[in-house]
C-alpha positions, 0 to 999 in steps of 0.5 A: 500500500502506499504511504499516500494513500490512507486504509478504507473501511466500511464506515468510510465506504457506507458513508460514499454508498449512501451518498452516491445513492441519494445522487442518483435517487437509489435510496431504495431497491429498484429490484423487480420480482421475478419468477424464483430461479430454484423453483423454474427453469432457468429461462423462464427467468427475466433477470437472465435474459440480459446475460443472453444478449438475445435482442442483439442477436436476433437483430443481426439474425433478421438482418441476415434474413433480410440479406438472403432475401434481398439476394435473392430477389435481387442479386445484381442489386446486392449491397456491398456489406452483404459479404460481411454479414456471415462474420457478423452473423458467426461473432454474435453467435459465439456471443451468445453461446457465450452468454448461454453458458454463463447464464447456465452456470449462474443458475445453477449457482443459485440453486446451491445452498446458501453459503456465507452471509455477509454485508455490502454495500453498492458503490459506483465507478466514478469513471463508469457509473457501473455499479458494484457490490462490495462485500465486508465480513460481518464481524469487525463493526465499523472498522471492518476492511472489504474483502470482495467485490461483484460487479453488476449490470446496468440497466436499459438507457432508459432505466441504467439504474434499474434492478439495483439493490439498496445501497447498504444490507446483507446478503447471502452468497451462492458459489465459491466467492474465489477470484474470477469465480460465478458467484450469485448474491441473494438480496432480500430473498430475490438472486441480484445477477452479477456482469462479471466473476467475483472478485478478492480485495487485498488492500496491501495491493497498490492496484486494489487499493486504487480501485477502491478509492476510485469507488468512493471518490465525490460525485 
C-alpha cells in the first residue's frame, strides 16, 4: 500500500454508498420480482435474459434474413456489406453461446445452498457509473476492511439504474466467492445477477487499493 494513500473501511465506504445513492435517487431497491430461479427453469427467468444478449442477436439474425432475401430477389442489386454479414452473423453467435453458458452456470449457482452471509454495500465507478457490490465480513463493526467485490449490470438507457439493490444490507452468497469465480448474491430473498466473476480485495495491493478509492471518490 502506499504511504499516500490512507486504509478504507466500511464506515468510510457506507458513508460514499449512501451518498452516491441519494445522487442518483437509489435510496431504495429498484429490484423487480421475478419468477424464483430454484423453483423454474432457468429461462423462464427475466433477470437472465440480459446475460443472453438475445435482442442483439436476433437483430443481426433478421438482418441476415433480410440479406438472403434481398439476394435473392435481387442479386445484381446486392449491397456491398452483404459479404460481411456471415462474420457478423458467426461473432454474435459465439456471443451468445457465450452468454448461454454463463447464464447456465449462474443458475445453477443459485440453486446451491446458501453459503456465507455477509454485508455490502453498492458503490459506483466514478469513471463508469457501473455499479458494484462490495462485500465486508460481518464481524469487525465499523472498522471492518472489504474483502470482495461483484460487479453488476446496468440497466436499459432508459432505466441504467434499474434492478439495483439498496445501497447498504446483507446478503447471502451462492458459489465459491474465489477470484474470477460465478458467484450469485441473494438480496432480500430475490438472486441480484452479477456482469462479471467475483472478485478478492487485498488492500496491501497498490492496484486494489486504487480501485477502491476510485469507488468512493465525490460525485
Amino acid at each position: 500500500m502506499t504511504d499516500d494513500v490512507a486504509p478504507v473501511c466500511y464506515r468510510e465506504m457506507a458513508e460514499a454508498a449512501i451518498s452516491q445513492a441519494v445522487y442518483r435517487g437509489l435510496e431504495k431497491p429498484t429490484l423487480r420480482p421475478e419468477a424464483d430461479v430454484r423453483r423454474v427453469a432457468w429461462w423462464r427467468v427475466r433477470g437472465l435474459h440480459r446475460s443472453l444478449h438475445t435482442l442483439p442477436y436476433l437483430g443481426v439474425l433478421a438482418m441476415s434474413a433480410f440479406a438472403v432475401d434481398t439476394v435473392l430477389r435481387y442479386p445484381d442489386n446486392a449491397p456491398f456489406w452483404i459479404v460481411l454479414l456471415p462474420v457478423i452473423t458467426l461473432v454474435w453467435t459465439g456471443i451468445f453461446l457465450f452468454g448461454a453458458r454463463r447464464t447456465w452456470r449462474m443458475a445453477r449457482v443459485a440453486r446451491r445452498e446458501p453459503g456465507q452471509t455477509v454485508r455490502y454495500l453498492m458503490l459506483h465507478s466514478y469513471t463508469s457509473e457501473a455499479p458494484w457490490l462490495v462485500f465486508f465480513p460481518l464481524t469487525g463493526g465499523e472498522e471492518a476492511e472489504p474483502i470482495g467485490t461483484l460487479p453488476l449490470r446496468y440497466g436499459p438507457i432508459r432505466h441504467r439504474f434499474r434492478d439495483l439493490p439498496a445501497p447498504v444490507g446483507e446478503a447471502t452468497l451462492c458459489g465459491d466467492a474465489t477470484y474470477r469465480s460465478v458467484t450469485v448474491p441473494w438480496i432480500d430473498g430475490q438472486a441480484v445477477w452479477p456482469a462479471a466473476g467475483y472478485g478478492e480485495i487485498y488492500l496491501g495491493s497498490d492496484h486494489d487499493m486504487r480501485f477502491v478509492t476510485e469507488l468512493i471518490r465525490p460525485e
